[in-house]
C-alpha positions as CSV (number, residue, x, y, z in Angstrom):
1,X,-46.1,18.8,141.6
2,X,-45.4,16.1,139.0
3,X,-48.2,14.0,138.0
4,X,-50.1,11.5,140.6
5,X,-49.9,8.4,140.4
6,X,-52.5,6.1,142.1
7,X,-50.3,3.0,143.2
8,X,-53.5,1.1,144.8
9,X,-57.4,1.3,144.6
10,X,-56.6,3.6,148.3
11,X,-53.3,5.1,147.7
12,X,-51.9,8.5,145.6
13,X,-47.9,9.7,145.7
14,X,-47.8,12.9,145.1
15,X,-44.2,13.4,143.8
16,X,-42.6,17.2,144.2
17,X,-40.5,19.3,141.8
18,X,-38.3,18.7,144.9
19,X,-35.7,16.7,146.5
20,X,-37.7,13.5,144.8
21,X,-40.2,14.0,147.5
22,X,-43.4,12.2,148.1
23,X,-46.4,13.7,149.6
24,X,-49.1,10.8,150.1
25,X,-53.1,10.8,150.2
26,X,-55.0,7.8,151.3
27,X,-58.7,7.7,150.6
28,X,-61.6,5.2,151.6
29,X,-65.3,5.9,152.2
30,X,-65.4,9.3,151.6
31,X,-62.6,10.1,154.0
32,X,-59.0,11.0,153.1
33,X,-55.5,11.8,154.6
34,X,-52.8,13.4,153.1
35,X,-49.3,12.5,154.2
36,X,-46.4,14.8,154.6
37,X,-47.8,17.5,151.9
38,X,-45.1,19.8,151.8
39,X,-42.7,21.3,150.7
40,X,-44.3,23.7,148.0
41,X,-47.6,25.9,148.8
42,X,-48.5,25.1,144.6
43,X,-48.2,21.4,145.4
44,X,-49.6,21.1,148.8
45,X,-53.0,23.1,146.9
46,X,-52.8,20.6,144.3
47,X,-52.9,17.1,147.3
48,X,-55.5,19.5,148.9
49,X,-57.4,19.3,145.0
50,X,-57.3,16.3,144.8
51,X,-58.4,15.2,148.1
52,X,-61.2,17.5,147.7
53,X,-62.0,15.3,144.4
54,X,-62.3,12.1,146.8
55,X,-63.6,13.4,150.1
56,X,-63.8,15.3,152.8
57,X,-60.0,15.8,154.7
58,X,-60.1,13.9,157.8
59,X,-56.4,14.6,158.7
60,X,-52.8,15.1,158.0
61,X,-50.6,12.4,158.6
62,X,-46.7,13.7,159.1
63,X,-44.3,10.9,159.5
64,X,-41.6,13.0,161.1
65,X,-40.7,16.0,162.6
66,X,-37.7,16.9,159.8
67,X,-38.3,20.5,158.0
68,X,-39.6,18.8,154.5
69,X,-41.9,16.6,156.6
70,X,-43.9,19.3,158.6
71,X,-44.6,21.7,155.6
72,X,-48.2,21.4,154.6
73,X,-50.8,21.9,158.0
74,X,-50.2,25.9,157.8
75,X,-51.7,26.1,154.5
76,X,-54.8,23.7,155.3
77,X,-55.9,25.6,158.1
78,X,-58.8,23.1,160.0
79,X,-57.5,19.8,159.4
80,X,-56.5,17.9,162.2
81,X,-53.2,16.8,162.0
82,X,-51.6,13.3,163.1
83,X,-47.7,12.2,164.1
84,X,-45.9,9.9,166.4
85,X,-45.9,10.4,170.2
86,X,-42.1,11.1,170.3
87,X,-42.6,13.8,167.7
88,X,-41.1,17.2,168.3
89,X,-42.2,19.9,167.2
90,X,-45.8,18.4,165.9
91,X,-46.8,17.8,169.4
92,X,-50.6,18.2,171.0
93,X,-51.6,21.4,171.3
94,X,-50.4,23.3,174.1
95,X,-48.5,26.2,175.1
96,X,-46.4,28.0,172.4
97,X,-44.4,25.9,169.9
98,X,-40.5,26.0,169.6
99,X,-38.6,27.4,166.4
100,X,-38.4,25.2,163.3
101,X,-35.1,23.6,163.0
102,X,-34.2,23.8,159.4
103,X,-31.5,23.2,157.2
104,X,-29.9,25.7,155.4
105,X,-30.0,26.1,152.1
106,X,-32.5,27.1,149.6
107,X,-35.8,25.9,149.9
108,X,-36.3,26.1,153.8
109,X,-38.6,27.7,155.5
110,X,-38.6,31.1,156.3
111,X,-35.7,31.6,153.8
112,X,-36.1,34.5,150.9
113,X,-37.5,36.9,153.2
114,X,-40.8,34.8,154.0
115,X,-42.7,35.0,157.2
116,X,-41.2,33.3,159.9
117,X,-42.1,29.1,160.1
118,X,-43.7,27.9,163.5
119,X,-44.1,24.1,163.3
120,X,-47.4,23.0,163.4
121,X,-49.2,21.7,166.7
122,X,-50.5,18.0,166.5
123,X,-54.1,16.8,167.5
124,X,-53.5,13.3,167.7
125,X,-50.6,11.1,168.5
126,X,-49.8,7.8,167.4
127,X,-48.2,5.0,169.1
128,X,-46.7,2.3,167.8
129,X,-48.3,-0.9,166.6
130,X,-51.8,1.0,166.5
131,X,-54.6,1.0,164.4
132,X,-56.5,3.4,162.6
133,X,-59.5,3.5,161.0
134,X,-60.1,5.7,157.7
135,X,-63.6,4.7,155.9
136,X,-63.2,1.4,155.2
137,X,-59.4,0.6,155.7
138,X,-57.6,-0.3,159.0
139,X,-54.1,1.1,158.8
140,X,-51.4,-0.3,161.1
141,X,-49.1,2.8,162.5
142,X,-45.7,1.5,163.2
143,X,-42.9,3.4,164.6
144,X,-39.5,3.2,162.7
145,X,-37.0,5.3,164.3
146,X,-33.5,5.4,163.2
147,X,-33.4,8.6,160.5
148,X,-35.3,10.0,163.2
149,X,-36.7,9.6,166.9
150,X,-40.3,10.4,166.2
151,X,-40.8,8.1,162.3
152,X,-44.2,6.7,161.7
153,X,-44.8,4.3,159.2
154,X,-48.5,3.8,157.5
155,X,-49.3,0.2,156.6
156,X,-52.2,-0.9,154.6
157,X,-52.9,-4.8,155.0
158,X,-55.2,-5.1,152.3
159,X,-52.7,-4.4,149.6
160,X,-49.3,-4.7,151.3
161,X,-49.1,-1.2,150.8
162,X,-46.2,0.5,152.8
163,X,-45.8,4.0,153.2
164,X,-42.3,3.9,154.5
165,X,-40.9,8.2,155.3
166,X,-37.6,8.3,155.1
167,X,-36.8,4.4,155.0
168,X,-35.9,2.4,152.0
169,X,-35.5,4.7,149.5
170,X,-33.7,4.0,146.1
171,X,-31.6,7.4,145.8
172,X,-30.9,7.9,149.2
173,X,-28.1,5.8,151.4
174,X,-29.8,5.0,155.0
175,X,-29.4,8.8,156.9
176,X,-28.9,7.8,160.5
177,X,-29.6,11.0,162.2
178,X,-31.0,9.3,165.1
179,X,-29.6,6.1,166.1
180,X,-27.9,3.2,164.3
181,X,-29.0,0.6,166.6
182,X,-32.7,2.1,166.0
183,X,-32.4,2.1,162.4
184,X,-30.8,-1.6,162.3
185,X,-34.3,-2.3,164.5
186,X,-36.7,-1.0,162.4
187,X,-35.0,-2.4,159.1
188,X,-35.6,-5.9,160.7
189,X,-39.5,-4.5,161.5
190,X,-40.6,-3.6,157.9
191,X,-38.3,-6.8,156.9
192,X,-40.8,-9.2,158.1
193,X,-43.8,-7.0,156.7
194,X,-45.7,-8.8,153.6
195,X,-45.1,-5.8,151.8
196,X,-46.0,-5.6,148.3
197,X,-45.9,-1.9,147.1
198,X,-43.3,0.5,148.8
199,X,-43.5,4.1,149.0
200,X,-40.1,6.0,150.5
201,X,-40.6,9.4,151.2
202,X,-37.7,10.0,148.7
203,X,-37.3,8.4,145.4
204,X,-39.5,5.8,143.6
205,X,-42.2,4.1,144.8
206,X,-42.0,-0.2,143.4
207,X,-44.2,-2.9,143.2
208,X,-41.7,-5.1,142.1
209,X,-41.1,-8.2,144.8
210,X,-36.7,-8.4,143.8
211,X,-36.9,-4.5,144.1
212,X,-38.6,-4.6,147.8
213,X,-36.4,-7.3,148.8
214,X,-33.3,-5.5,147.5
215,X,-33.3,-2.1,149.2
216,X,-34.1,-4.2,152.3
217,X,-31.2,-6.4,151.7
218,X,-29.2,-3.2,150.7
219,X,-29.5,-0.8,153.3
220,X,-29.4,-3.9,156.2
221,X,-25.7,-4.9,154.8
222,X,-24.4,-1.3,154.8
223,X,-25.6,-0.5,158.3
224,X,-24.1,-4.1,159.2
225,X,-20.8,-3.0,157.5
226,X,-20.9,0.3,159.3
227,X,-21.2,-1.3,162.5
228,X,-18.5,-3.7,161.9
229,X,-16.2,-1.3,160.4
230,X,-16.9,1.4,163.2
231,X,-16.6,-1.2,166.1
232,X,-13.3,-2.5,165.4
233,X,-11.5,0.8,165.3
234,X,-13.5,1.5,168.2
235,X,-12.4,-1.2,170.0
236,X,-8.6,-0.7,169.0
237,X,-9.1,2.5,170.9
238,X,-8.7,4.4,167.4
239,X,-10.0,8.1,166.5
240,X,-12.8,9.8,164.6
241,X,-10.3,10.3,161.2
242,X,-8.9,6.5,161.2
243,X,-13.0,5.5,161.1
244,X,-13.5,8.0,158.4
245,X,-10.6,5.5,156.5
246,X,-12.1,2.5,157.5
247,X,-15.3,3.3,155.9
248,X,-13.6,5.6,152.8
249,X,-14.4,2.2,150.2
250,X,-17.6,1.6,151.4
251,X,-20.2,1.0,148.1
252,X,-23.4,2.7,148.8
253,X,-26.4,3.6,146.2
254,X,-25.7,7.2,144.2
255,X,-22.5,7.4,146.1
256,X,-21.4,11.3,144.7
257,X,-25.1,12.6,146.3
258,X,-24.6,10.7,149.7
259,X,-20.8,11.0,150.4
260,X,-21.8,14.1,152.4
261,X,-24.3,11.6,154.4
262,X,-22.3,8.6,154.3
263,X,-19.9,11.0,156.4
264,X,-22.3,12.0,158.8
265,X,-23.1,8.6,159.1
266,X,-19.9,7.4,160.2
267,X,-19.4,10.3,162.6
268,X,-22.0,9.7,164.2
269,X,-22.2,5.9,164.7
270,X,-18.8,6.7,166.3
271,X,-20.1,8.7,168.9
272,X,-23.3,6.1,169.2
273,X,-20.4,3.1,169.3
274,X,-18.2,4.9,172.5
275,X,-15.8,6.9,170.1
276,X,-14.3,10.0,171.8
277,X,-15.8,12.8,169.8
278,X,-17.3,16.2,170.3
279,X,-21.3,15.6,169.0
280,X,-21.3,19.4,168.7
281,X,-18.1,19.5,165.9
282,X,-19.3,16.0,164.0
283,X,-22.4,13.8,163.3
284,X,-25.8,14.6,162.2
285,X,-26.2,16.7,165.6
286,X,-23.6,19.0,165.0
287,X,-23.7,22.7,165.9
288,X,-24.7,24.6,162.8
289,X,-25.6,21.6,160.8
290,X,-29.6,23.2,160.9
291,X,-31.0,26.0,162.0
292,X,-32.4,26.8,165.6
């Protein structure tokens, strides 16, 4: 793990080696939460270190159930963990808990000969719109599905501090892996949030009012042009490949790292918009995509 920064007098990012990956700690009144503290065991011990340094650890906060999100609780055995009511795999505790799906690649769990990864069980659920209390903060939980199903996002009034998961980011294009029409939801959601310090769970965290307003503005217009380019070769009755065309000159942020997602993207809001194809063979749900 890279340096901490402390972006307010509650919040930490914790940036990884890693996929520009934030891990997050909150602390107030002696209490503290890390958030999301994978994906390395050296950096989760270093978040642990450091919340040690401020309080005791009254929970894990995991915004969503994706592979880089749920790393962390195995190696902080004892603290309760906390995710969205939709989540999958980080449900309460009961029964045994289904395989990890992972991506392949480097990195992943369980890859290099490791032990297998079981997802961790979840104490507490959050629902949307609540409020928790941690020392001397309330924190507004909001769900912001879209990238996936089961995304929390951690507001903190007092500063107009946003922890935002996979939302917003400066590298990364919007990754609809769940739902366009969720995603074009919950953009309009955090829209009307005072916000005043952003925190993506990839990229760079700002301060900066023009930059805030920006990626908002940004990722709004190219899930509007999506839609719109999408739907009218929809609506002409038109296949998978003459989408694909339609959306070929689309501008989008660090466009040589998310042509791979921009593609995924278009497949599948296809599907989501009534195109004819096979969610197993295209789109972020494809067979083979992750691993069981």
């Amino acid at each position: 793990m890279t340096r901490p920064t402390k972006l307010t007098h509650h919040l930490w990012r914790l940036p990884s080696r890693a996929m520009r990956y934030n891990a997050g700690l909150l602390a107030s009144g002696g209490q503290v939460w890390l958030i999301d503290p994978g994906p390395h065991p050296d950096e989760t011990a270093a978040a642990a270190d450091l919340a040690a340094g401020l309080g005791a650890l009254a929970g894990i906060v995991l915004t969503h159930s994706h592979w880089d999100h749920i790393l962390g609780p195995e190696r902080l055995p004892g603290a309760p963990t906390l995710a969205h009511d939709l989540s999958g795999p980080t449900r309460p505790r009961h029964g045994e808990d289904p395989p990890a799906r992972v991506p392949r690649g480097e990195g992943r769990p369980g890859s290099r000969g490791a032990e297998p990864f079981r997802p961790p069980p979840c104490d507490a659920v959050a629902r949307d719109g609540e409020t928790a209390r941690l020392g001397e903060l309330e924190l507004q939980l909001i769900h912001i599905p879209g990238h996936a199903a089961d995304q929390l996002a951690i507001f903190e009034p007092s500063a107009g501090a946003l922890w935002a998961a996979d939302t917003l980011s400066d590298v990364e294009i919007p990754f609809v892996s769940h739902s366009l029409a969720a995603y074009e939801a919950t953009l309009a959601k955090l829209a009307a949030l005072p916000i005043r310090v952003l925190v993506p769970g990839h990229g760079e965290p700002t301060d900066d009012p023009g930059a805030i307003r920006g990626r908002l503005e940004a990722d709004r217009h190219y899930l509007a042009e999506l839609r719109a380019r999408i739907g009218r070769v929809v609506a002409a009755g038109g296949p998978l490949e003459e989408a694909l065309a339609a959306c070929a000159a689309m501008a989008f942020r660090e466009p040589a790292e998310n042509a791979g997602p921009h593609r995924l993207n278009v497949e599948s809001a296809y599907i989501e918009l009534g195109g004819p194809a096979d969610p197993d063979r295209v789109g972020w749900a494809q067979k083979g995509l992750i691993d069981e």
